[in-house]
PAKETI-741376 format. One line per field, with one value per residue (C-alpha): x, y, z; residue in one letter; residue number from 1; chain. Coordinates in pm, whole numbers, plus 50000, padded with zeros to 5 digits. Each point is the difference from the previous one (the first is absolute). Layout:
# PAKETI-741376
xx: [X,...]
yy: [Y,...]
zz: [Z,...]
timi: [A,...]
drense: [NUM,...]
seke: [A,...]
This chain:
# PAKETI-741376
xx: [37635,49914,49621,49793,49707,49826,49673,49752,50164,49719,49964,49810,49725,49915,49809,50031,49978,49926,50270,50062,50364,50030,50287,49917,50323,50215,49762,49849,49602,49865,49633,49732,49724,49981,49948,49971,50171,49812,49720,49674,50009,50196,50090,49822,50237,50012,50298,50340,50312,50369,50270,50380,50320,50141,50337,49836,49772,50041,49882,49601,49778,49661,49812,49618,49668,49999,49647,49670,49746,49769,50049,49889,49572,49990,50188,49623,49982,50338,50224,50304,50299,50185,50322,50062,50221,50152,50117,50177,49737,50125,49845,50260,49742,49980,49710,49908,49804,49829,49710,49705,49925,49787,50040,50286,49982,49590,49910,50369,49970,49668,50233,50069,50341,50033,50249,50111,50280,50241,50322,50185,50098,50006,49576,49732,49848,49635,49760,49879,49781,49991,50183,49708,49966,49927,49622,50029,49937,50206,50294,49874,50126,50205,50075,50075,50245,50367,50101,50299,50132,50264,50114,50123,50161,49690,49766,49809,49966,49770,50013,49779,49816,49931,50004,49722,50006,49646,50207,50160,49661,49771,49771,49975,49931,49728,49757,50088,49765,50087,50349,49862,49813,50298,50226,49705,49985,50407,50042,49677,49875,49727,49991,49936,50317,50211,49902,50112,50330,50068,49909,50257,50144,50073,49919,50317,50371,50200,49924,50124,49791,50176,49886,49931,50223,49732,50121,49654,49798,50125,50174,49998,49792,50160,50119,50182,50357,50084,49806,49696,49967,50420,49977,50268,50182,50308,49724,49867,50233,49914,49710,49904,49758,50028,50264,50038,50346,50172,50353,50203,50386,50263,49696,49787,49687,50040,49645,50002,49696,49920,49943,49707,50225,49958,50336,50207,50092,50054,50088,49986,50167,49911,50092,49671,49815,49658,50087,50267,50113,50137,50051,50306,49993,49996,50197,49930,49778,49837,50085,50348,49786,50152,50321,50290,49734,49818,49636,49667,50050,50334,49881,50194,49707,49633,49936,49686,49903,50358,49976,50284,50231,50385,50126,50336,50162,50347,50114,49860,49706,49723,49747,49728,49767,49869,49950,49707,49985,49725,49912,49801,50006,49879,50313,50277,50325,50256,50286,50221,50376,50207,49979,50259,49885,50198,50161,49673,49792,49843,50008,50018,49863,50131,49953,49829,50234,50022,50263,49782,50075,50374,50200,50174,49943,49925,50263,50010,50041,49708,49604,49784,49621,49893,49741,50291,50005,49979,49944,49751,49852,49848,50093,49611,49917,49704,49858,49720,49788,49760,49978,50141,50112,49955,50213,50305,50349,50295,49882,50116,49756,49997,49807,49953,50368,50163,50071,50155,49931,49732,49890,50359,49924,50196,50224,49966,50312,50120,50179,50159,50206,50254,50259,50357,50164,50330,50126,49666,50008,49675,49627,49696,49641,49682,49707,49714,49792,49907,50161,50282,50278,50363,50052,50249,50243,50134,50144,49924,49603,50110,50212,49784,50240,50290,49845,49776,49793,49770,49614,49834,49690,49921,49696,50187,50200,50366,50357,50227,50385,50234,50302,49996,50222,49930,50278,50048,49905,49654,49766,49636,49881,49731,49852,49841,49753,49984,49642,49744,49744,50000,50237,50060,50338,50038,50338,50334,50363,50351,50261,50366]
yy: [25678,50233,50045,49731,49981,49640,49889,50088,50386,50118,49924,49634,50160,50197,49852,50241,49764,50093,50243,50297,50166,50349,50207,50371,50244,49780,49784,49673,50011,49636,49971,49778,49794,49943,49649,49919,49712,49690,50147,49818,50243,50239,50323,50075,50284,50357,50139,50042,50130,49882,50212,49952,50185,49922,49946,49765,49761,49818,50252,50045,50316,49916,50343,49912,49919,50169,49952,49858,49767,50201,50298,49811,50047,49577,49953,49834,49766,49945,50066,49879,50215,49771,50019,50382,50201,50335,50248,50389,50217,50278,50229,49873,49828,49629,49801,49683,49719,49717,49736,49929,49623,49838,49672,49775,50185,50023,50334,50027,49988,50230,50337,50294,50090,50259,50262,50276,50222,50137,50281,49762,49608,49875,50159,50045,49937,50188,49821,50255,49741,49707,49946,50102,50103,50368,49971,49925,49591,49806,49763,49645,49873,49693,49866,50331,49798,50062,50314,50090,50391,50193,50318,49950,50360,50173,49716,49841,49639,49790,49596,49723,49668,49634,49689,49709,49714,50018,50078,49647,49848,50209,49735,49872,50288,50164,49666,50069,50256,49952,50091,50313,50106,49965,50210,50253,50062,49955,50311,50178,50001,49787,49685,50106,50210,49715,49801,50274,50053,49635,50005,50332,50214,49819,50155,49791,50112,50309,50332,50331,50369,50364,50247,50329,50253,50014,49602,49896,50022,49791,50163,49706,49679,49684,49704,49672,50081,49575,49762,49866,49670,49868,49678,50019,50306,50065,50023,49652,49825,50317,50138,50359,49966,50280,50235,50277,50186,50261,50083,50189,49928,50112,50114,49684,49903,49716,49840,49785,49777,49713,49656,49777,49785,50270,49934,50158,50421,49979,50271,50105,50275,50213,50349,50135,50003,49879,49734,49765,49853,49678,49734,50026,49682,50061,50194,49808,49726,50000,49618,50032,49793,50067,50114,49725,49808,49919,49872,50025,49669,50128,50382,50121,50185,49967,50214,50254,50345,50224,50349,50254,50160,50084,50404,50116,50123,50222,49793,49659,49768,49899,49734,50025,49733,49802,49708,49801,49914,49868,49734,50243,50274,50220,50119,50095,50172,50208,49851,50111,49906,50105,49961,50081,50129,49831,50194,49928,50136,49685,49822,49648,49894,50024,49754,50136,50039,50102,50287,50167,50351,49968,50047,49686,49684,50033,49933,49641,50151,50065,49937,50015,49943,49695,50149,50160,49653,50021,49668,49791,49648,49676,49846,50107,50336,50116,50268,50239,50261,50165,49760,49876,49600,49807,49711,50036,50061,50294,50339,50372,50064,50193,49982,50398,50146,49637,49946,49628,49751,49751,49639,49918,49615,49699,50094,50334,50243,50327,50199,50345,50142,50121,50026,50044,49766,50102,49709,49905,49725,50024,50048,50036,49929,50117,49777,49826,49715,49686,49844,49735,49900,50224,50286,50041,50252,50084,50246,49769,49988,49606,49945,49943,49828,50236,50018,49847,50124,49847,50177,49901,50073,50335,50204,50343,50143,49874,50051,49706,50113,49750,49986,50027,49995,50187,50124,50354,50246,50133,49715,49910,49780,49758,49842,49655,49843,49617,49999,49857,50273,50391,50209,50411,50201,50356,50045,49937,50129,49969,50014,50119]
zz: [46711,49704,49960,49802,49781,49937,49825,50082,50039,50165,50412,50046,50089,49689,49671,49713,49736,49584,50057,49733,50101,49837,50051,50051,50010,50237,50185,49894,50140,50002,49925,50045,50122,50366,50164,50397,50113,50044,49777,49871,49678,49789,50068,50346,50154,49805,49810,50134,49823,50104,49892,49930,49878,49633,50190,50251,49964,50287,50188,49948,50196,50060,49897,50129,49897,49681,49881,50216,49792,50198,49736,49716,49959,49857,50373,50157,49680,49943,50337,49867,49775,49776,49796,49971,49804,49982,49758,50022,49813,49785,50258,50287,50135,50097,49860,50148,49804,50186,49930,50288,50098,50238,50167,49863,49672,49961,49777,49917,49658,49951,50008,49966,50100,50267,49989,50310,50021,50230,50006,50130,49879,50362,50016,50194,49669,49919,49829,49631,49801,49744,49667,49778,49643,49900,50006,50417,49918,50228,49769,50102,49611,50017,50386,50226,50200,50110,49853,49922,49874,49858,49856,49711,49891,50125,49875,50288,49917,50187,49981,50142,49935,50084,49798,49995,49832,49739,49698,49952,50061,49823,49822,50400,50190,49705,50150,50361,50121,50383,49933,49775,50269,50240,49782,49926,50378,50089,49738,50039,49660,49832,49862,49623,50104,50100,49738,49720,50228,49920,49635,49918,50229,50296,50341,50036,50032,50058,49859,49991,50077,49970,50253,49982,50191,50299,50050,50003,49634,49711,49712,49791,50054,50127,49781,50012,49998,49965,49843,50265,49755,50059,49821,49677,50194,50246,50266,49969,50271,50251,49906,50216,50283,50249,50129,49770,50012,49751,49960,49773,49984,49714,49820,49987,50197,50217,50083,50286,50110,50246,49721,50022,50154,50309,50168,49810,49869,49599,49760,49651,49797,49753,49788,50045,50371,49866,49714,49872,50314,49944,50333,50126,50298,50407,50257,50317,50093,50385,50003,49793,49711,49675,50189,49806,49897,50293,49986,50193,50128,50184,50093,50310,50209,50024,49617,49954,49883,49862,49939,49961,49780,49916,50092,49935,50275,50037,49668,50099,49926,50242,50009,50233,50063,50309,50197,50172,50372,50227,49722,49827,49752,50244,50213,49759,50054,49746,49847,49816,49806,49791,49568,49760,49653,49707,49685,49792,50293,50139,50325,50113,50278,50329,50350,50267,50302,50382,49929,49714,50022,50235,49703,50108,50232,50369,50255,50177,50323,50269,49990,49706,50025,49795,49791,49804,49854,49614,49941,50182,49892,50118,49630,49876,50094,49855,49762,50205,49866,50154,50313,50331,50021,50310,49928,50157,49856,50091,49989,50143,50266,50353,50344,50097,49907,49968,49677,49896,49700,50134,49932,49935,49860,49875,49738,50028,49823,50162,49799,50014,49744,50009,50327,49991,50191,50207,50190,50164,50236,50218,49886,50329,49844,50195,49956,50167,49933,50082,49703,50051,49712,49862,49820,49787,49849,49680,49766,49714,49901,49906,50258,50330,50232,50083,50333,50215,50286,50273,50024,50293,50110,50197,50033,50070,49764,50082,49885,49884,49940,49819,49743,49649,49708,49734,49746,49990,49697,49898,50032,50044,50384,49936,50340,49904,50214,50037,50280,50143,50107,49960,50065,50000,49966,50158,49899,49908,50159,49848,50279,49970]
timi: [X,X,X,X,X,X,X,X,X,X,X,X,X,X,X,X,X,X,X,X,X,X,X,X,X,X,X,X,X,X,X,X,X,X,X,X,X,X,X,X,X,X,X,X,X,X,X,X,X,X,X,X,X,X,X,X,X,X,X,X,X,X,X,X,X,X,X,X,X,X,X,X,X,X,X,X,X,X,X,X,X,X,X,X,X,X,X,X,X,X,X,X,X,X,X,X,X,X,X,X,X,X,X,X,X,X,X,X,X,X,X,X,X,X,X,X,X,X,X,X,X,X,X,X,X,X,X,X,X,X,X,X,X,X,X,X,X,X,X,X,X,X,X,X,X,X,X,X,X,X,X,X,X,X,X,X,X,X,X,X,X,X,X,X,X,X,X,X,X,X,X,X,X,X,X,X,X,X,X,X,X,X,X,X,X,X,X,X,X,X,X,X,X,X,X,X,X,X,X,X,X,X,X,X,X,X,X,X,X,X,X,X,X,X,X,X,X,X,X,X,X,X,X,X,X,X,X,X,X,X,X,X,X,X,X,X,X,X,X,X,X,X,X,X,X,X,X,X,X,X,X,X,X,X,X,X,X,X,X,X,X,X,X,X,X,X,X,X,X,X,X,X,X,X,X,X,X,X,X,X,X,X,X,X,X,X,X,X,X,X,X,X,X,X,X,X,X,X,X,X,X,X,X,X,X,X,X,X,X,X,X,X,X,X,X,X,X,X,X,X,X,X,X,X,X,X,X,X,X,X,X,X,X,X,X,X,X,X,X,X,X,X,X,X,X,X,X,X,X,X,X,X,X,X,X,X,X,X,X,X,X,X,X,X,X,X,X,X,X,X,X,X,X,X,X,X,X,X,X,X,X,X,X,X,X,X,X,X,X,X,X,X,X,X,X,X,X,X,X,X,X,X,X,X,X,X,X,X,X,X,X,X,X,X,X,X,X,X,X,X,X,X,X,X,X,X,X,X,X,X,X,X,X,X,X,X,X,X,X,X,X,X,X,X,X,X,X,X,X,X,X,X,X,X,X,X,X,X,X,X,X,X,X,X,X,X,X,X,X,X,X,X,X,X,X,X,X,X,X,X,X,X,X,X,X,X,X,X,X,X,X,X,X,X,X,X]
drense: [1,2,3,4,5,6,7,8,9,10,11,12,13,14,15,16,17,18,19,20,21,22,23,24,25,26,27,28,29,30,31,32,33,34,35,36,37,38,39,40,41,42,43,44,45,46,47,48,49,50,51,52,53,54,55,56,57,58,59,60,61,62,63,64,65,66,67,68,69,70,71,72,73,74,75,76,77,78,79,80,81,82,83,84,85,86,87,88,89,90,91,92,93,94,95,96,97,98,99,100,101,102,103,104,105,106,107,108,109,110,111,112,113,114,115,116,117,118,119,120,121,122,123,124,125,126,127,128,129,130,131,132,133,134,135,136,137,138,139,140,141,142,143,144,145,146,147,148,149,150,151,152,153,154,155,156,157,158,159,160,161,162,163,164,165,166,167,168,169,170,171,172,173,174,175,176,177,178,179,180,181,182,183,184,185,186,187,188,189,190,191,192,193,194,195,196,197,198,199,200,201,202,203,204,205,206,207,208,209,210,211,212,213,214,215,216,217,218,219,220,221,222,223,224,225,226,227,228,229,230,231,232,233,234,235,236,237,238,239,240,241,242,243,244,245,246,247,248,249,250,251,252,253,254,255,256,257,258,259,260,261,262,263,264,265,266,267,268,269,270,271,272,273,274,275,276,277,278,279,280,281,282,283,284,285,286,287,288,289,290,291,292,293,294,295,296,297,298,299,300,301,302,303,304,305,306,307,308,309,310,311,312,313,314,315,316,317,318,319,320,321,322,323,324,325,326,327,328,329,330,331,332,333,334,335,336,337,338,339,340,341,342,343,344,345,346,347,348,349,350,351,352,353,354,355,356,357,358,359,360,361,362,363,364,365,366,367,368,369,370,371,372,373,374,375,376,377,378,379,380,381,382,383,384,385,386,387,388,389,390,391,392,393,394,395,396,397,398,399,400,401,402,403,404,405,406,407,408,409,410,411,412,413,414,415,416,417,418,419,420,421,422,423,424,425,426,427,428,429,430,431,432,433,434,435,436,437,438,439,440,441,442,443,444,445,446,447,448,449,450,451,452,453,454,455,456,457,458,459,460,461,462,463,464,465,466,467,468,469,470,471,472,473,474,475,476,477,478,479,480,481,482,483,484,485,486,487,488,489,490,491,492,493,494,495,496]
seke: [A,A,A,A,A,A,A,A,A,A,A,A,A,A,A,A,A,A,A,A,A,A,A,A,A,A,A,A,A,A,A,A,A,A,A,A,A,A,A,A,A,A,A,A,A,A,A,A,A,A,A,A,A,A,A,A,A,A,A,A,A,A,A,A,A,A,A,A,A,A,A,A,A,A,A,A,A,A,A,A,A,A,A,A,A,A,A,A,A,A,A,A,A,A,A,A,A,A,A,A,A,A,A,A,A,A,A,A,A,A,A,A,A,A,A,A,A,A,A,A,A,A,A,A,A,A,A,A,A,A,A,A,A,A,A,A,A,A,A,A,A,A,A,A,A,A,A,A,A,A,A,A,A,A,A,A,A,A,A,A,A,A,A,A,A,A,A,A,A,A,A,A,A,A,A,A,A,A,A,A,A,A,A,A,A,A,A,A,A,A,A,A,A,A,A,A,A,A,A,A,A,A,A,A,A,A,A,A,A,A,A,A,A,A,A,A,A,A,A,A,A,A,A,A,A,A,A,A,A,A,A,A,A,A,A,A,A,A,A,A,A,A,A,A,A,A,A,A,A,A,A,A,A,A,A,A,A,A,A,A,A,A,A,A,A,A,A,A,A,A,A,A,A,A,A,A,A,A,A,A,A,A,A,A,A,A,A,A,A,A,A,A,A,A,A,A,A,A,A,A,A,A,A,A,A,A,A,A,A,A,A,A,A,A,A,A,A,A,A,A,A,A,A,A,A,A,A,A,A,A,A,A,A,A,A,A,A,A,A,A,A,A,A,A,A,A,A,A,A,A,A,A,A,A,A,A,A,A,A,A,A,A,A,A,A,A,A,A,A,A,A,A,A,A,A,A,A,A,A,A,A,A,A,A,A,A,A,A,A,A,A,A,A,A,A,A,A,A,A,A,A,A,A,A,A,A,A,A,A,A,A,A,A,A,A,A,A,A,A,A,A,A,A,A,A,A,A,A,A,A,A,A,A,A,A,A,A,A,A,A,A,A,A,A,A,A,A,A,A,A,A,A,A,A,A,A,A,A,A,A,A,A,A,A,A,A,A,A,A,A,A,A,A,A,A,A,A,A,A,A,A,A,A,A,A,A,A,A,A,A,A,A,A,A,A,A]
């Protein structure tokens, strides 16, 4: 069988979520922040790059630790690197920008942005100073917080922000001094500061810096580049929160951003790269929300923190995003599928799926690990940020280097999309549990009855072979669980 890609496209093992794909001459470099699995924060291991070929993505080089947080002199306050970016100086030179944070996000948002540089895109990186203004004072206007850079045609744009909510209460949060002196300490500035950032020119929202040739002192002083107050504008529905990205395609700037709503990668569009963008709607959804109309109430995985962007690659369109697993926001892994641009220059939205990046679905034939499930869903999955759940409900997890969705629970969907199907009659599932009840198995997300298997209980993981009948042609497999008691699944193997 030809070689496969699935989602997530990196080995199980690996969390590079907030992913920013740039293609240098004919290699697509992934970058970003660097999670451990099973984590109790963000962003505990240091950089890594993963590398592919424009003419195969399905086949991705790891390339090594390409920065240490060590490097970085806020690394004893702040020991964690969050969502970086990088940029191709007009020197040759790569220039990477990155944001310090301490514990679960603590100090994030006090700044500055930290830049180092390498000859090569894959690193070692070498830390050479702050983003600062000409006078040596360190840029800490506006929220210093996932940046995001370009070169524009030899202009070195540099984007970043965050998004609170003071604006539409202003009346409100003008009497609540605790808050004001939460916010005062959050962005390391004083209160009489705060308070005059909420009267005008809100610390709020994204903004826009040119650098100077040396990549590090501004050229021009940051500004909003959408509006930070959204109510009566295209942003109202979506406002911006976090996740900063810039791209330029057919001569307009594409601005894509994680929404208050914080599961989801929007975009706007504009003529100009630091005004007029106008909302443009979302390109993918962690928890397929939005995708034909589907709602909160009926998200398809766990939901949480989305960062990413789109990158055209060897004349196709990319959107990179990721997921959650470990029922946190702590352990996330890249994703990524495929997005068609249409003649106007806008995108809809696209599903999340387990073939992503194989330029077609997988084959029905041998074993696949579970966790390339796509969907995954006790019928009220919840929204996390910035936390780890205890309740119990389905979730990708491991035990040392076994890796299986956990806490499988009544009325729990499977789903992996998409397979094509070639006469399949037999399906083995590997699972363990002490659960008791059926499982079921479908093509049809409505349709749970097409067959219907036995669980019993087991406390090693164990394989159950049976028939199936599933019609042939490129389909999705949804495994529904009718149980009493937990249950997890290691795997699943089509047979000839």
């Amino acid at each position: 069988m030809k070689k496969q890609v699935f989602n997530p496209f990196l080995p199980l093992n690996e969390f590079v979520p907030d992913g920013e794909p740039h293609v240098f001459d004919d290699r697509v470099y992934l970058y970003g922040s660097h999670d451990e699995e099973g984590a109790d924060t963000f962003c505990k291991r240091d950089y890594v790059v993963y590398s592919a070929s424009i003419y195969d993505l399905k086949t991705w080089k790891y390339e090594g630790i390409s920065y240490e947080a060590k490097n970085d002199p806020n690394y004893k306050e702040r020991p964690y690197m969050y969502a970086p970016d990088c940029v191709k100086g007009n020197d040759n030179k790569y220039y990477l920008y990155y944001a310090m944070s301490g514990y679960r996000g603590v100090g994030g948002y006090f700044g500055p942005i930290s830049v180092a540089v390498s000859d090569k895109p894959t690193g070692p990186f070498k830390f050479i100073g702050f983003v600062k203004y000409k006078d040596g004072s360190l840029m800490l206007d506006y929220v210093p917080f996932d940046p995001a850079v370009m070169n524009d045609n030899g202009v070195i744009r540099l984007y970043y922000g965050t998004q609170y909510d003071y604006e539409e209460n202003l009346e409100e949060f003008l009497k609540n001094d605790e808050l004001i002196t939460l916010e005062a300490n959050m962005f390391g500035k004083t209160k009489d500061e705060i308070i005059e950032y909420a009267k005008g020119d809100s610390v709020n929202g994204a903004v826009m810096a040119i650098l100077d040739n040396d990549m590090t002192t501004v050229k021009e002083a940051p500004h909003h580049i959408i509006p930070y107050n959204t109510k009566g504008t295209s942003f109202e529905a979506h406002p911006f929160f976090e996740a900063s990205s810039i791209r330029k395609f057919n001569n307009k700037y594409y601005f894509i951003y994680s929404s208050k709503q914080n599961h989801e990668l929007c975009y706007a569009i504009s003529d100009y790269p630091d005004k007029g963008f106008k909302f443009m709607g979302t390109l993918v959804s962690n928890g397929d929300i939005g995708y034909n109309g589907r709602d909160e109430n009926n998200r398809l995985n766990m939901t949480g923190t989305t960062h990413g962007s789109i990158e055209y690659i060897n004349g196709c369109y990319y959107v990179f995003y990721h997921r959650l697993t470990h029922k946190s926001d702590y352990s996330r892994q890249a994703c990524a599928e495929p997005i068609y641009m249409n003649s106007d220059g806008t995108f809809n939205q696209v599903e999340i799926t387990s073939c992503g990046l194989n330029n077609g679905p997988l084959k029905a034939l041998g074993k696949y690990s579970a966790c390339i499930a796509c969907n995954i869903t006790n019928g009220s999955m919840p929204h996390g940020s910035n936390k780890i759940f205890n309740e119990h409900f389905p979730n990708v997890n491991n035990e040392k280097d076994i890796r299986f969705i956990s806490e499988i629970t009544n009325n729990t969907l499977i789903g992996f999309k998409y397979f094509e199907f070639r006469n399949n009659k037999k399906l083995k599932l590997t699972y363990r549990g002490l659960a008791h009840g059926y499982v079921s198995i479908s093509n049809d997300f409505d349709n749970k009855e097409l067959k219907k298997v036995q669980i019993n209980p087991v406390s090693d993981f164990t394989t159950i072979e049976f028939d199936i009948e599933l019609m042939d042609g490129i389909r999705p497999l949804y495994l529904y669980f009718e149980i009493d008691g937990l249950l997890d699944l290691l795997d699943i193997t089509f047979l000839k």
